[in-house]
C-alpha positions as CSV (number, residue, x, y, z in Angstrom):
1,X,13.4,-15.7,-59.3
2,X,11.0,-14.3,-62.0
3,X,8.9,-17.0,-64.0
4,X,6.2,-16.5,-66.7
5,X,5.2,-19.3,-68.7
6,X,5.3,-23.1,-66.5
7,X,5.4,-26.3,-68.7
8,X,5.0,-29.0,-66.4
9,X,4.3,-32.7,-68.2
10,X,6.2,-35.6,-70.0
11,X,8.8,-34.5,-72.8
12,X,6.5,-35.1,-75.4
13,X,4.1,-32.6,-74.1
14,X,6.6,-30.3,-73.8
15,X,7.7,-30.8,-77.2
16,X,4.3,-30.2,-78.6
17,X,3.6,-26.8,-76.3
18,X,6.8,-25.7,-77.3
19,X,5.7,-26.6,-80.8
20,X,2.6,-24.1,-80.1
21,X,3.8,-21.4,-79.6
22,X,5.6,-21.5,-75.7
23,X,9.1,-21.4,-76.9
24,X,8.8,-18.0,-77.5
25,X,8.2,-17.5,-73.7
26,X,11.1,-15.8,-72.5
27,X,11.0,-16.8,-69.1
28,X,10.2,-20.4,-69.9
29,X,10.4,-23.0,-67.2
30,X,9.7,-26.7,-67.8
31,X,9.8,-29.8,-65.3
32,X,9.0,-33.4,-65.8
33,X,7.6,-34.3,-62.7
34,X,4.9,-32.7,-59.8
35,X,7.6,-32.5,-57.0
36,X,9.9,-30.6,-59.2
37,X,7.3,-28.3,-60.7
38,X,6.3,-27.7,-56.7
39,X,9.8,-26.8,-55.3
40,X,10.4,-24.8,-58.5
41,X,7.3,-22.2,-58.4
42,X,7.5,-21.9,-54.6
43,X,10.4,-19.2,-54.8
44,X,9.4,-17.9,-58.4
45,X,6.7,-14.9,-59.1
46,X,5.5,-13.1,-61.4
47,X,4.1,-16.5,-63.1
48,X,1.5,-15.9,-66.3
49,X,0.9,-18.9,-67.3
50,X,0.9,-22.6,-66.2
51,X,0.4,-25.8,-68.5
52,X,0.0,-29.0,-66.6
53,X,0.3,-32.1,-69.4
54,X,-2.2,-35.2,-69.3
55,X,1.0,-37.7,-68.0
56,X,3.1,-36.6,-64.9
57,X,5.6,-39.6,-63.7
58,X,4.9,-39.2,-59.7
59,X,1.4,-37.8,-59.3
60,X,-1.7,-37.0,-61.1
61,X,-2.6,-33.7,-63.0
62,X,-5.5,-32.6,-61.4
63,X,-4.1,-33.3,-57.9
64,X,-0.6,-31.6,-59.0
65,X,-3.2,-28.5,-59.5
66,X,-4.5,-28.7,-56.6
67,X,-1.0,-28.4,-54.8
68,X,0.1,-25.7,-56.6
69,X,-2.9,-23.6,-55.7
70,X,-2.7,-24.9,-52.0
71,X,0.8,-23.8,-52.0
72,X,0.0,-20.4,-54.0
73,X,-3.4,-18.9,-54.0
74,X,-2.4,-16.6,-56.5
75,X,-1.8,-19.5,-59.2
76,X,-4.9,-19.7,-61.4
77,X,-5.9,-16.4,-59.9
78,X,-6.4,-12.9,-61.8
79,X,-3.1,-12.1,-63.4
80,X,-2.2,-16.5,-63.8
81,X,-4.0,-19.0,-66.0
82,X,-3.3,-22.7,-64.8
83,X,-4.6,-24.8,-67.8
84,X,-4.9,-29.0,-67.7
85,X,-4.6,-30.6,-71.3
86,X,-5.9,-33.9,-71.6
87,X,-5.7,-36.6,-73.9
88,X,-9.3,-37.5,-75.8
89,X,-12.3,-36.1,-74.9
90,X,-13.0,-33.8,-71.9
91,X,-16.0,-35.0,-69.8
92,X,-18.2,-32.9,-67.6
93,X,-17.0,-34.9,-64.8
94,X,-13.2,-33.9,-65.4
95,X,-14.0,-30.3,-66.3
96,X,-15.7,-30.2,-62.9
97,X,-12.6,-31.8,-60.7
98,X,-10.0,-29.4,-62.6
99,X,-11.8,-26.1,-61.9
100,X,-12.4,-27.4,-58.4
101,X,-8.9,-28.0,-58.0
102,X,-8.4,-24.7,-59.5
103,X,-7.8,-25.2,-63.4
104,X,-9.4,-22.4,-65.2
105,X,-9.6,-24.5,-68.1
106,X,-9.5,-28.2,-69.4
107,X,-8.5,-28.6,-73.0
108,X,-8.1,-31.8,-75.3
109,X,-4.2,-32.0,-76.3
110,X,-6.0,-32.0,-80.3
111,X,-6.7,-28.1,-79.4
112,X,-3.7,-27.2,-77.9
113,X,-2.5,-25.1,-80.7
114,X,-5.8,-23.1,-80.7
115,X,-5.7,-22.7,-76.9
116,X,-2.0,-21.5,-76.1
117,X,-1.8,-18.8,-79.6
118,X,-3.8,-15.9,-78.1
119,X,-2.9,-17.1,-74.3
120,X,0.8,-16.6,-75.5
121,X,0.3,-13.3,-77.2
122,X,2.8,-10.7,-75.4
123,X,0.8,-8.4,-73.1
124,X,0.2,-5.3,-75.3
125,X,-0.6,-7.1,-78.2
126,X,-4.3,-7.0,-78.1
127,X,-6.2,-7.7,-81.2
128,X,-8.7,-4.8,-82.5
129,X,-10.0,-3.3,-85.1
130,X,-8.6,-0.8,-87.7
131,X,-9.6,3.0,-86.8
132,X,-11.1,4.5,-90.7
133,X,-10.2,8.1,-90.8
134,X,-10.2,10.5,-94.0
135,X,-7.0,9.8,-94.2
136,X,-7.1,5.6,-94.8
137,X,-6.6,3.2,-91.9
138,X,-4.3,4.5,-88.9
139,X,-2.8,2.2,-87.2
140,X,-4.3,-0.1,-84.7
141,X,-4.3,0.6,-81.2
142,X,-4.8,-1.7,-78.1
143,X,-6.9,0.8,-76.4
144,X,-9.3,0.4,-78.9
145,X,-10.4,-3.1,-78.4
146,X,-14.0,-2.4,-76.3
147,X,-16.9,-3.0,-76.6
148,X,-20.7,-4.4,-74.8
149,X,-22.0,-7.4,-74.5
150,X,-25.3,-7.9,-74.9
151,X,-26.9,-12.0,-73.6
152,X,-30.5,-12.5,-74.9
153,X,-31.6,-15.7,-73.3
154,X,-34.8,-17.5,-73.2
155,X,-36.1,-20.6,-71.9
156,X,-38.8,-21.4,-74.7
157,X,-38.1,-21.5,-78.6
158,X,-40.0,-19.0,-81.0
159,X,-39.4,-15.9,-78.7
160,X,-37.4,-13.9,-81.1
161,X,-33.8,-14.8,-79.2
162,X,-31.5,-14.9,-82.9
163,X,-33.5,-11.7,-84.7
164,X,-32.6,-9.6,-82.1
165,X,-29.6,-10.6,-81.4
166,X,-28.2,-10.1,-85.3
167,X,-30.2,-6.5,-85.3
168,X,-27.8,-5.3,-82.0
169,X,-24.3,-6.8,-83.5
């Protein structure tokens, strides 16, 4: 069984990140408690994504998680994003037991929106810039989103960080 997109929560998150943007997932598969969301992905591959919601009725998220990566190493892995949303703030301490457990990110449910658009964006789709020829624009290609990145860091203030940074963009 073939799986992309994992919404595992209470039905109100799944209402809300279907409201974002995951109904469009066509190989959507939603469960309402740990022990279901378990036995479900142990057969399935090919899984993209995975949201775990901030209310699960038998176990709690970060330890669901954990299971899930015990049980696949490949969840959360290159290829698989396994994102926690939380209600209110997210604390230090909370962001540190998720990616321990093997979350790649912990987001505040007030952000889902923001989070799951470009995380839902069909592979393919990547955002780039127009290519100017003589001709006008031509039409934008996903091969042409690169680029370097450049970090200018600096332990003491007054060492020119900001300047040179704006002269290399």
């Amino acid at each position: 069984m073939s799986i992309s997109t994992v919404i595992c929560g209470s039905d109100e998150f799944i209402h809300i990140a279907k409201a974002a943007g995951a109904y469009q997932q066509e190989d959507l598969q939603q469960f309402s408690s740990g022990e279901r969301c378990r036995d479900g992905l142990r057969e399935s591959r090919d899984i993209r994504l995975v949201l775990v919601g901030p209310e699960l009725i038998d176990v709690e998220p970060i330890n669901l998680i954990a299971a899930l990566r015990k049980d696949r190493l490949s969840l959360g892995a290159e290829g698989c994003r396994l994102l926690l949303f939380e209600r209110g703030e997210v604390s230090g301490s909370l962001s540190s037991r998720a990616h321990t457990a093997g979350a790649n990110d912990v987001v505040p449910m007030s952000e889902i929106a923001k989070t799951l658009a470009p995380v839902l964006r069909p592979v393919g789709t990547l955002q780039s810039k127009p290519q100017y020829t003589a001709q006008g624009v031509s039409a934008i290609s996903p091969s042409a989103a690169s680029g370097t990145v450049i970090i200018v860091a600096s332990g003491r203030g007054g060492t020119g960080k900001t300047t040179i940074s704006l002269l290399s963009a």
